[in-house]
VODRENTOR-993884 format. One record per residue (C-alpha): residue number from 1; y, z, x. Coordinates in nm, 4 decimals. Each point is the difference from the previous one (the first is absolute). Last residue first. Layout:
% VODRENTOR-993884
<rec NUM; <Y; Z; X>> ...
This chain:
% VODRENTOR-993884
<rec 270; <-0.4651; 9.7511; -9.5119>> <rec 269; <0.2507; 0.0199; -0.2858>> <rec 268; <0.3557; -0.0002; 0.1337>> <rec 267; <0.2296; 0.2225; -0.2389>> <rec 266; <0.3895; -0.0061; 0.0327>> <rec 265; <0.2023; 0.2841; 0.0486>> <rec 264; <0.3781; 0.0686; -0.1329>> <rec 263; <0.0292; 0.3582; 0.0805>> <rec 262; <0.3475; 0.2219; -0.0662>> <rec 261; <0.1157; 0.3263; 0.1188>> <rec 260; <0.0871; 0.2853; -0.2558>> <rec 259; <0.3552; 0.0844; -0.0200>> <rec 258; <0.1163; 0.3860; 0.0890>> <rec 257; <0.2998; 0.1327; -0.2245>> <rec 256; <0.3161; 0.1277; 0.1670>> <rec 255; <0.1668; -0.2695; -0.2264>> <rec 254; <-0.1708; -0.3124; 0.1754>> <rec 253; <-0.2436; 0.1027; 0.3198>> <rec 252; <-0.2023; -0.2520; 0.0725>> <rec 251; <-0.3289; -0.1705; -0.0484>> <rec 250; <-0.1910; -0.2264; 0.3029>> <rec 249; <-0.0265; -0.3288; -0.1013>> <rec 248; <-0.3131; -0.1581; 0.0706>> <rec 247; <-0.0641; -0.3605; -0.0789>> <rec 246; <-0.3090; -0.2532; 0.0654>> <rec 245; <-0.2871; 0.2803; 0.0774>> <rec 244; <-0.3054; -0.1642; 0.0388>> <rec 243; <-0.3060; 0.1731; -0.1963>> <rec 242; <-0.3020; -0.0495; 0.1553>> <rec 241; <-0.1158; 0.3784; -0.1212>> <rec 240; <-0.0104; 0.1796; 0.3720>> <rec 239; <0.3315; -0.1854; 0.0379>> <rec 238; <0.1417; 0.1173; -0.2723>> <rec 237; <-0.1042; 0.3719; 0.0933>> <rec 236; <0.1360; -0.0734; 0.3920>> <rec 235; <0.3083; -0.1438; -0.1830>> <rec 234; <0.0277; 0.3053; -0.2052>> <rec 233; <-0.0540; 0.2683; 0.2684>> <rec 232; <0.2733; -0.0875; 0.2414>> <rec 231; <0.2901; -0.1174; -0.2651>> <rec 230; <-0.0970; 0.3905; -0.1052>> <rec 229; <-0.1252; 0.1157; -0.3334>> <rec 228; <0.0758; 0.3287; -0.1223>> <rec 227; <-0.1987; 0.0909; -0.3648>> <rec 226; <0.1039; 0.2556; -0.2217>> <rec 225; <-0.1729; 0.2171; -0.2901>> <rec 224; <0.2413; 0.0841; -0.2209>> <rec 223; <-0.0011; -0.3287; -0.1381>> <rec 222; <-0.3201; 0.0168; -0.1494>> <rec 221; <-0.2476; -0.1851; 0.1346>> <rec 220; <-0.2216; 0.2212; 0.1682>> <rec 219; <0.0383; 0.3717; -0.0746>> <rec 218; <0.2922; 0.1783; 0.0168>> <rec 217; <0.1967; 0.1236; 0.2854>> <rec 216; <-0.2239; -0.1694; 0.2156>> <rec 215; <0.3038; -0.1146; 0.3001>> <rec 214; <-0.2188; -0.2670; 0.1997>> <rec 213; <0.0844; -0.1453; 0.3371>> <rec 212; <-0.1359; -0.3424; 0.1006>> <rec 211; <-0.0363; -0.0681; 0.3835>> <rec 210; <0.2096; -0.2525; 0.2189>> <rec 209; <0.0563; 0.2296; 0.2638>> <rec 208; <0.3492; 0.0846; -0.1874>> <rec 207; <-0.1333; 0.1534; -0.2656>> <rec 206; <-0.2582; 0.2215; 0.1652>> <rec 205; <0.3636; 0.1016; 0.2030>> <rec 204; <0.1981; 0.0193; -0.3026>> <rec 203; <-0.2520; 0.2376; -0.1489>> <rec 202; <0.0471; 0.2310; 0.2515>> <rec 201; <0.3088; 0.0394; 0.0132>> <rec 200; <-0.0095; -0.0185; -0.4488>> <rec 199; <0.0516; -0.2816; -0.1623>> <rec 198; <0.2992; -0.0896; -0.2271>> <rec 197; <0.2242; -0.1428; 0.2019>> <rec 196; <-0.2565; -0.2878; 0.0488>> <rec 195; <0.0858; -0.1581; -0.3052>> <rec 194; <0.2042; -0.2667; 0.0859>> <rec 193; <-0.2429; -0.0785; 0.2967>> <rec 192; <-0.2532; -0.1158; -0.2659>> <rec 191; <-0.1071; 0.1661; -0.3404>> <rec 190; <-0.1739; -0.3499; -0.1601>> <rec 189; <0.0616; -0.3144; -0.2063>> <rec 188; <-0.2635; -0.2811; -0.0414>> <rec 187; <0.0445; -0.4325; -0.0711>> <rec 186; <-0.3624; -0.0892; 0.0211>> <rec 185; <-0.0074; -0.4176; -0.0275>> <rec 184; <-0.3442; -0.2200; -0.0230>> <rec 183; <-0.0661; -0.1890; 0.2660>> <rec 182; <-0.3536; 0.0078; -0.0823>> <rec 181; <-0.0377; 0.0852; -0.3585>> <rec 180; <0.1038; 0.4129; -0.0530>> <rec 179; <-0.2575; 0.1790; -0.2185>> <rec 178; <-0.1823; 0.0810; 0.3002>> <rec 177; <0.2608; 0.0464; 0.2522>> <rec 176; <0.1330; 0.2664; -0.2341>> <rec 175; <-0.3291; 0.1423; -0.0073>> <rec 174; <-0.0240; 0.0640; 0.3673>> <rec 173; <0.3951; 0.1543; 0.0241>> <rec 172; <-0.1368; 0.2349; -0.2398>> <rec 171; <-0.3032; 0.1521; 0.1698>> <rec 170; <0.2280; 0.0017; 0.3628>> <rec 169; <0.2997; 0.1564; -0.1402>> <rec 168; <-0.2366; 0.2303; -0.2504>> <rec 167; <-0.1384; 0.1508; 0.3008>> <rec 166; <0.2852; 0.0492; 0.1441>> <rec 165; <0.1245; 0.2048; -0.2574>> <rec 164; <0.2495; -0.1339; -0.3199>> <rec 163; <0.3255; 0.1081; -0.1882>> <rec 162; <0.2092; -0.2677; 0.2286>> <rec 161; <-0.2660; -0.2710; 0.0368>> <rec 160; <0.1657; -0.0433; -0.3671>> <rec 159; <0.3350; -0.0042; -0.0058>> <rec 158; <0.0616; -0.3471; -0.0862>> <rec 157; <-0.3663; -0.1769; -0.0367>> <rec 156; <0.0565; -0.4237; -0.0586>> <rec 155; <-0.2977; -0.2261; 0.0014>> <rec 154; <0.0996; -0.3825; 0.0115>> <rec 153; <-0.2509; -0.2779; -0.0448>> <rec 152; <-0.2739; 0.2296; -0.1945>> <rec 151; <-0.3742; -0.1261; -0.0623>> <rec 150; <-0.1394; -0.0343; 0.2894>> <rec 149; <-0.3005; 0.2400; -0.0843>> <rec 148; <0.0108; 0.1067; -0.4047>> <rec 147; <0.2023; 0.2766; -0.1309>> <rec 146; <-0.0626; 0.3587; -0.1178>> <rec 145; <0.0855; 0.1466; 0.3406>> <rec 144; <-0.2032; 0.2043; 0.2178>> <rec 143; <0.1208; 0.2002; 0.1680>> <rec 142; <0.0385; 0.3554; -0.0062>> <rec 141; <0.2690; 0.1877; -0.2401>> <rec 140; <-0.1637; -0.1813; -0.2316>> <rec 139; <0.1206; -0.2895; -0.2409>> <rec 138; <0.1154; -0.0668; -0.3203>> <rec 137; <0.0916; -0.3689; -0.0875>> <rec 136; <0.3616; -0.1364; -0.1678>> <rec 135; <0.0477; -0.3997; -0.0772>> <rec 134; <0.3569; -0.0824; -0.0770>> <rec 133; <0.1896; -0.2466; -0.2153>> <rec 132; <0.1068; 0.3203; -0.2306>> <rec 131; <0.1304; 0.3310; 0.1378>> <rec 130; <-0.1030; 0.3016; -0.2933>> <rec 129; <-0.3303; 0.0268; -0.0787>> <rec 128; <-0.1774; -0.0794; 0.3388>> <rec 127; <0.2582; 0.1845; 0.1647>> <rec 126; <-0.0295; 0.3135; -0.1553>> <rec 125; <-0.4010; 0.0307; 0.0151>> <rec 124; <0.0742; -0.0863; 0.3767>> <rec 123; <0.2327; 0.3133; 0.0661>> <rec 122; <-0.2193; 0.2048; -0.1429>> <rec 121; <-0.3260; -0.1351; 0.1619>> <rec 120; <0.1442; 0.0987; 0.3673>> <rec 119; <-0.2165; -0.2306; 0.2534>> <rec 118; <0.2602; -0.3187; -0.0331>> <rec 117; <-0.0274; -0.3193; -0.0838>> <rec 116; <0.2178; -0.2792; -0.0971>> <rec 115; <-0.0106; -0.3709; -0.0088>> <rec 114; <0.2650; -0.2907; -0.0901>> <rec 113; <-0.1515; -0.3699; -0.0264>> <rec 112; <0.2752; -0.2977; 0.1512>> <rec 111; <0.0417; -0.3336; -0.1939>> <rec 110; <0.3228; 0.1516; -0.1776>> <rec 109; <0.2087; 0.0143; 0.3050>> <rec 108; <0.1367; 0.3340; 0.1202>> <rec 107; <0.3402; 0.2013; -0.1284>> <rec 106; <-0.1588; 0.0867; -0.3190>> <rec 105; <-0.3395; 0.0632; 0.0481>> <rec 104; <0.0786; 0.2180; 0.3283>> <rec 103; <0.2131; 0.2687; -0.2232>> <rec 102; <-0.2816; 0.1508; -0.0906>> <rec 101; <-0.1283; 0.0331; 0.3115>> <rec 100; <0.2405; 0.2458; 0.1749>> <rec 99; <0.0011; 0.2958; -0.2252>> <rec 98; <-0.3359; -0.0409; -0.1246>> <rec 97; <-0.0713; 0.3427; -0.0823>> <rec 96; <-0.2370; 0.0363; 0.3246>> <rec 95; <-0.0524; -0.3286; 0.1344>> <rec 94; <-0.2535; 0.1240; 0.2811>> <rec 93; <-0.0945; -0.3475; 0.1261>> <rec 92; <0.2269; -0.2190; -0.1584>> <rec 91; <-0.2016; -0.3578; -0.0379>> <rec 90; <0.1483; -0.3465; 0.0043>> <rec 89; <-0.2498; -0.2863; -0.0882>> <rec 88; <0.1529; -0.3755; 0.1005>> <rec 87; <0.1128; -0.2663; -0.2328>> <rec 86; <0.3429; -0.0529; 0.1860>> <rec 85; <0.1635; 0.3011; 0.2395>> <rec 84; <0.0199; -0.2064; 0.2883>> <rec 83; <-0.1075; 0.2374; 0.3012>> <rec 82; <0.0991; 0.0665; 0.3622>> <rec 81; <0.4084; -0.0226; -0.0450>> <rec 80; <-0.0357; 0.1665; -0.3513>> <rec 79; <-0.1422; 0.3334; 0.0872>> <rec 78; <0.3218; 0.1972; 0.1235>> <rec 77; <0.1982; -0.1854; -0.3307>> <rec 76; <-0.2960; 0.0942; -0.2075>> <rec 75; <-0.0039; 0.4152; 0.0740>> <rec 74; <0.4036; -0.0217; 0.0033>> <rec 73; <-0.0059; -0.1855; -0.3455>> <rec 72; <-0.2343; 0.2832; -0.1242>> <rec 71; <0.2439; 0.2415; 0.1030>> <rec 70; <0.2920; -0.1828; -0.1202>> <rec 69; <-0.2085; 0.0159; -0.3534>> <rec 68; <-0.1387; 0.4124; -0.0061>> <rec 67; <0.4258; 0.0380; 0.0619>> <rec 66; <0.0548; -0.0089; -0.3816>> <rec 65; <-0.3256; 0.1932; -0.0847>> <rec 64; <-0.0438; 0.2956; 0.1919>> <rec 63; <0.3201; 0.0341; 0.1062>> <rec 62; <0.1189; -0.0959; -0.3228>> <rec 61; <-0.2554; 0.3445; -0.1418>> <rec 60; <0.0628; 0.2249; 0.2569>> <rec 59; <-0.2918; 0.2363; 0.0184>> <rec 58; <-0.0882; -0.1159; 0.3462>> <rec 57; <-0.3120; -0.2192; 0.1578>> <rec 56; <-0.3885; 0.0674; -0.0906>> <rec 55; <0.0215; 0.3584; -0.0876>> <rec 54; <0.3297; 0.0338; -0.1634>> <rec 53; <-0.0619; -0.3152; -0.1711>> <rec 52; <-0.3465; 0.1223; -0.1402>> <rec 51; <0.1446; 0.2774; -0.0448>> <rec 50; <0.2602; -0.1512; -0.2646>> <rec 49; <-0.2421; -0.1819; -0.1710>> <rec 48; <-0.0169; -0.3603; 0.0463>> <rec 47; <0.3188; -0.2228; -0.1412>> <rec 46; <-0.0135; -0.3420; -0.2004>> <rec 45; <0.3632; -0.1541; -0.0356>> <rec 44; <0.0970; -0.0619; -0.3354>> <rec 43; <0.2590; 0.2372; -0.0719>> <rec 42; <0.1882; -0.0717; 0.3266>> <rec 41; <0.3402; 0.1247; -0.0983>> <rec 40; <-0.1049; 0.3269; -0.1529>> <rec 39; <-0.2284; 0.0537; 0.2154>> <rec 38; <0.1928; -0.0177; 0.3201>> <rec 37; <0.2351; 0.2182; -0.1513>> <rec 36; <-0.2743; 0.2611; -0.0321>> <rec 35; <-0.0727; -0.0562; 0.3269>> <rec 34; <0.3333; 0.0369; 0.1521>> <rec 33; <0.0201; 0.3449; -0.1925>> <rec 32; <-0.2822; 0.1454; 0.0806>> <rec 31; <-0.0542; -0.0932; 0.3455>> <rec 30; <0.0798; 0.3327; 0.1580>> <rec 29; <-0.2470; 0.1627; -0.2707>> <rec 28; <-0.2739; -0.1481; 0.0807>> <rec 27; <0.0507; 0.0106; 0.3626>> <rec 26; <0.0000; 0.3720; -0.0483>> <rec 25; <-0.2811; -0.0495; -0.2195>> <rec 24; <-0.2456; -0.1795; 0.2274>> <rec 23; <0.1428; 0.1896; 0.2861>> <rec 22; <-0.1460; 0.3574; -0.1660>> <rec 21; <-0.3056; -0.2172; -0.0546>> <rec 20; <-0.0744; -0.0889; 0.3319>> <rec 19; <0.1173; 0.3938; 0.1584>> <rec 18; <-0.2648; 0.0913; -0.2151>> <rec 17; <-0.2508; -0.2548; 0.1282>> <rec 16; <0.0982; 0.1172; 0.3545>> <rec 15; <-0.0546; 0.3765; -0.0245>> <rec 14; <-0.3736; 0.0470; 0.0939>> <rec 13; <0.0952; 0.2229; 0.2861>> <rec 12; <-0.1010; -0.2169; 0.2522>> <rec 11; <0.1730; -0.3117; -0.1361>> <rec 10; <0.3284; 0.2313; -0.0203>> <rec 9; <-0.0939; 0.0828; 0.4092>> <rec 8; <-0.0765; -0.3842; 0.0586>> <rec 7; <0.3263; -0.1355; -0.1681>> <rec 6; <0.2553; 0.2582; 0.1987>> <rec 5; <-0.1566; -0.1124; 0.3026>> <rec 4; <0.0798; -0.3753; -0.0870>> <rec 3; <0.3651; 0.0899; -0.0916>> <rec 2; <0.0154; 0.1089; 0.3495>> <rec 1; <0.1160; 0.3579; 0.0446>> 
């Protein structure tokens, strides 16, 4: 039985929150000790909640932290060749506990401004009074953002379009374009070809013919609830949103784990 199978008949029967918090303390207690050492070493390093890292990434405390910086080196090293990061407005759309951009202050010039949002109020509260040099806003699950038109040079979402419907593709991709300037930069990760292993016949097929495919374990947002996103569909919904895509690179397969692919698009205003 396919693992996705297995997911709808323990969504059925009301069992997947359970299963949620039995992982929450299995992982809890796998990371014990490493964490604790972690700790003890890093005394003054600012951590959320422990589910709030098992929700938003893994409750691995130097995961979380020590490799949050090569990741945001990778996010500005795949952005650098189409924008100079000097005095311009950098937003992370969906910034969760901040894993990424709190690192971005210290490994980016001085002149630039730092911006998060994100629709779960928890995780912002924690932010905002705990990561310093950086401006945190609520938002909605639907648009719009608490920001002014053109007022972002780089918007970054990574996993995002990946907990959303289709409906939210097309909403979201709108505002984007207006709090992006023209020419602004969209750098955006999503469940490509990589990922395909886990559809369904039938789904693979939808999939395939360049249409989104939707696993609603949970509702919308949460990371139970999945998002597949073909090379097929995503130009055609850049396209629809003048959007030019500048990079794609499709996600592989590294330690039998499935990479997301990468979009570097480019807004042109009408």
């Amino acid at each position: 039985m396919k693992k996705i199978a297995l997911k709808r008949i323990l969504s059925n029967l009301n069992l997947l929150s359970l299963i949620e918090q039995v992982n929450f303390y299995r992982q809890k207690w796998q990371n014990r000790k490493s964490n604790r050492l972690f700790l003890e070493n890093n005394p003054t390093v600012k951590l959320p909640p422990d589910f709030y890292l098992y929700e938003t990434f893994n409750l691995n405390y130097d995961k979380f932290y020590t490799n949050g910086k090569p990741t945001a080196k990778w996010l500005v090293n795949h952005i650098k060749g189409f924008k100079e990061f000097k005095n311009i407005s950098i937003l992370d759309w969906g910034c969760g506990t901040g894993r990424i951009l709190r690192h971005l202050p210290s490994i980016l010039d001085s002149s630039n401004s730092f911006y998060g949002t994100d629709y779960n109020k928890k995780y912002v509260k924690w932010c905002s009074e705990n990561l310093e040099g950086i401006q945190f806003k609520n938002n909605n699950l639907n648009p719009p953002l608490n920001f002014k038109n053109d007022e972002m040079d780089v918007v970054y979402g990574i996993s995002i379009f990946t907990h959303l419907s289709e409906e939210l593709h097309h909403s979201w991709l709108k505002e984007l374009s207006r709090v992006l300037k023209n020419t602004g930069i969209l750098f955006l990760t999503t469940h490509g070809d990589a990922h395909k292993f886990k559809l369904l016949e039938k789904e693979q097929e939808i999939y395939d013919a360049g249409n989104l495919v939707i696993h609603d374990f949970k509702k919308e947002g949460n990371r139970l609830y999945a998002s597949y996103q073909s090379p097929k569909f995503f130009r055609a919904l850049c396209e629809q949103n003048n959007f030019e895509v500048l990079n794609h690179i499709p996600g592989d397969i590294r330690n039998n784990k499935p990479q997301q692919d990468v979009w570097v698009l480019k807004l042109i205003k009408n």
